[in-house]
C-alpha positions as CSV (number, residue, x, y, z in Angstrom):
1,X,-0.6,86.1,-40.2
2,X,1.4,84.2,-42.7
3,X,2.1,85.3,-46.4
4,X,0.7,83.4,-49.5
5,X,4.7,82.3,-49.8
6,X,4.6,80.8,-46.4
7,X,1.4,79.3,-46.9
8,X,2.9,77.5,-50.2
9,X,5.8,76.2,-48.4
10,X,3.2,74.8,-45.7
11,X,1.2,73.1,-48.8
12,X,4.6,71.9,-50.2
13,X,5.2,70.6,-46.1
14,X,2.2,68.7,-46.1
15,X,2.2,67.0,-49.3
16,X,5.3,65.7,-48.4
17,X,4.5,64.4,-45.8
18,X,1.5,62.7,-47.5
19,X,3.8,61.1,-49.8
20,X,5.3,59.8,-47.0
21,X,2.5,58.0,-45.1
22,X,2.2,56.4,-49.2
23,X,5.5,55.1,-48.9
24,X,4.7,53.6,-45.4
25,X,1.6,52.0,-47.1
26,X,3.4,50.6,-49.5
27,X,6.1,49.1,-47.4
28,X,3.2,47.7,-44.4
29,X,1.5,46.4,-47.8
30,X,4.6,44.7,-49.1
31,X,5.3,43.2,-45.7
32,X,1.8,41.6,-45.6
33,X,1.9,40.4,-48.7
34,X,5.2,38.5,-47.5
35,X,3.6,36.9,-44.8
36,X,0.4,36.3,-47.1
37,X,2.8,34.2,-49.7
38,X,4.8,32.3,-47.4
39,X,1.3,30.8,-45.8
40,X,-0.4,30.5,-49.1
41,X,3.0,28.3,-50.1
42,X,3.1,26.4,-46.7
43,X,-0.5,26.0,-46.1
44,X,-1.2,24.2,-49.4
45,X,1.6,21.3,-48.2
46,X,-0.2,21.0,-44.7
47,X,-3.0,19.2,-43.2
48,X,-5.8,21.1,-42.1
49,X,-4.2,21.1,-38.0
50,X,-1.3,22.6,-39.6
51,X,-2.5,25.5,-41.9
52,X,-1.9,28.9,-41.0
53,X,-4.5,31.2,-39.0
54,X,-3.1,34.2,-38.9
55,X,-3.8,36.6,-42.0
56,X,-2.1,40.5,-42.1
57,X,-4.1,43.1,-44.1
58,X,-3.4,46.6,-44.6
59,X,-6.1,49.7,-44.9
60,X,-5.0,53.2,-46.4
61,X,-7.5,56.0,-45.9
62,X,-6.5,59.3,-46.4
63,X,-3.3,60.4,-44.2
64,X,-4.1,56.9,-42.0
65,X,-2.8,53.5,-42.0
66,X,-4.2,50.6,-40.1
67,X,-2.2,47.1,-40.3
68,X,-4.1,44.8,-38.5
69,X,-3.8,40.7,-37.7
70,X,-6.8,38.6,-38.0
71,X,-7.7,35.0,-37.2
72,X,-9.1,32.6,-40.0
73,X,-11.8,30.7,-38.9
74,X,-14.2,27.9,-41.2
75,X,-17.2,26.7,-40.8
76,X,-19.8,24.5,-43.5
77,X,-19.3,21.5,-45.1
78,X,-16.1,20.8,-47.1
79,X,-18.0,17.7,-48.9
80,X,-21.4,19.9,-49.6
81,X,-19.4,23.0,-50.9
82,X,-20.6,25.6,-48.7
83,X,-17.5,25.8,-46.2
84,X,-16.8,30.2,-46.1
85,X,-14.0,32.0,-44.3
86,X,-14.2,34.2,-41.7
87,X,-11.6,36.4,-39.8
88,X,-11.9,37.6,-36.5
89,X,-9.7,41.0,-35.5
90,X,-7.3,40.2,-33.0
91,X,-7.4,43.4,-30.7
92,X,-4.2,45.6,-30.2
93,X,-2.8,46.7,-27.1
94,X,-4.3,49.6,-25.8
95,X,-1.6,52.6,-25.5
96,X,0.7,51.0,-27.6
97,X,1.2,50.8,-31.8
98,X,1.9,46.7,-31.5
99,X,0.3,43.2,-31.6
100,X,0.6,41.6,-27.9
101,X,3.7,38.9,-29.6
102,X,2.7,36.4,-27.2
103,X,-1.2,36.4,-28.8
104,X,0.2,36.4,-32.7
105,X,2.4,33.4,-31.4
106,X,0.2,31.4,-29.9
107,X,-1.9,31.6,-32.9
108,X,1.1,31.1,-35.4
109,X,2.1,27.5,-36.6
110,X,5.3,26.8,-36.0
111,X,6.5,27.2,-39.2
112,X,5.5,30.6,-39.8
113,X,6.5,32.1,-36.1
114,X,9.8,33.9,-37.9
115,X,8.0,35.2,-40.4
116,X,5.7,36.9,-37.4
117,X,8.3,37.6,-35.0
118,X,10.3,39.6,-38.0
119,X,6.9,41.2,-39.6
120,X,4.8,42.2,-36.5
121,X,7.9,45.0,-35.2
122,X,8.5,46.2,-38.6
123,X,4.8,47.0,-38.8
124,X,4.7,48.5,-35.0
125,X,7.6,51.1,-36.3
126,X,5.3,51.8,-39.2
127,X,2.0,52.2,-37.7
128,X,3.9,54.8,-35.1
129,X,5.5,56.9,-37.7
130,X,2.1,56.9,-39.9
131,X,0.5,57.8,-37.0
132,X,3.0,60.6,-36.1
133,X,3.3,62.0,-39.4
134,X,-0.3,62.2,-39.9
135,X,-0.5,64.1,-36.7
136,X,1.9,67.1,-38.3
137,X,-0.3,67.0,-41.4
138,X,-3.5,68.3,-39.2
139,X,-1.5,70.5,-37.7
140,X,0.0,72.1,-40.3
141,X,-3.4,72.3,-42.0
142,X,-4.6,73.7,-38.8
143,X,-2.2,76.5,-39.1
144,X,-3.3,77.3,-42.8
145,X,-6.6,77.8,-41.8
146,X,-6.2,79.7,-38.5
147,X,-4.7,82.4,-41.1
């Protein structure tokens, strides 16, 4: 049985690491939003063949992170005004924290391919450790309530 001391230490344990997974957010967020101003720039000096379809979006919800790639499709009439977006999810290898590279690629234009190449392991790394890290927070939380 733990004391209340030990059980503070636990609480002071866990909300660090919940600061933690934050500051992962924040850095998968900043690298999407990278990749989301390089094609915004690029796309709007490109023909419709050469725009970007890749879009990166990040998701925070509670002590989980998700960093997903989508593919940006159209469909209506440019000259009628009713032409919408939509994204497809591009599905992750199973067993693994990564994008397939070879799928992101061939959906990347070639002008945006370093961007992906430097963006997609960066945000492997992070979904591992947000992943891992959220994984000590149950179990610590398990070990406050089994007291």
């Amino acid at each position: 049985m733990q004391s209340t001391n030990e059980s503070g230490k636990v609480e002071i344990a866990i909300q660090s690491l919940r600061n933690h997974v934050e500051e992962l957010g924040t850095k998968a967020t900043d690298l999407c939003q990278q990749h989301f101003e390089l094609v915004m720039a690029e796309n709007k000096l490109k023909s419709w063949d050469e725009k970007s379809v890749l879009f990166v979006q990040t998701r925070m919800r509670g002590n989980s992170l998700t960093a997903n790639w989508y593919e940006i499709g159209w469909y209506g009439s440019k000259t009628a005004m009713t032409r919408r977006m939509t994204k497809r999810l591009i599905a992750r290898q199973k067993g693994d924290y990564g994008y397939n590279m070879a799928v992101l690629l061939k959906l990347a234009q070639p002008w945006e391919i370093d961007m992906v190449q430097t963006i997609e392991p960066k945000l492997k790394e992070i979904r591992r450790e947000v992943t891992l890290t959220s994984k000590a927070i149950i179990l610590l939380k398990h070990a406050i309530k089994t007291e």
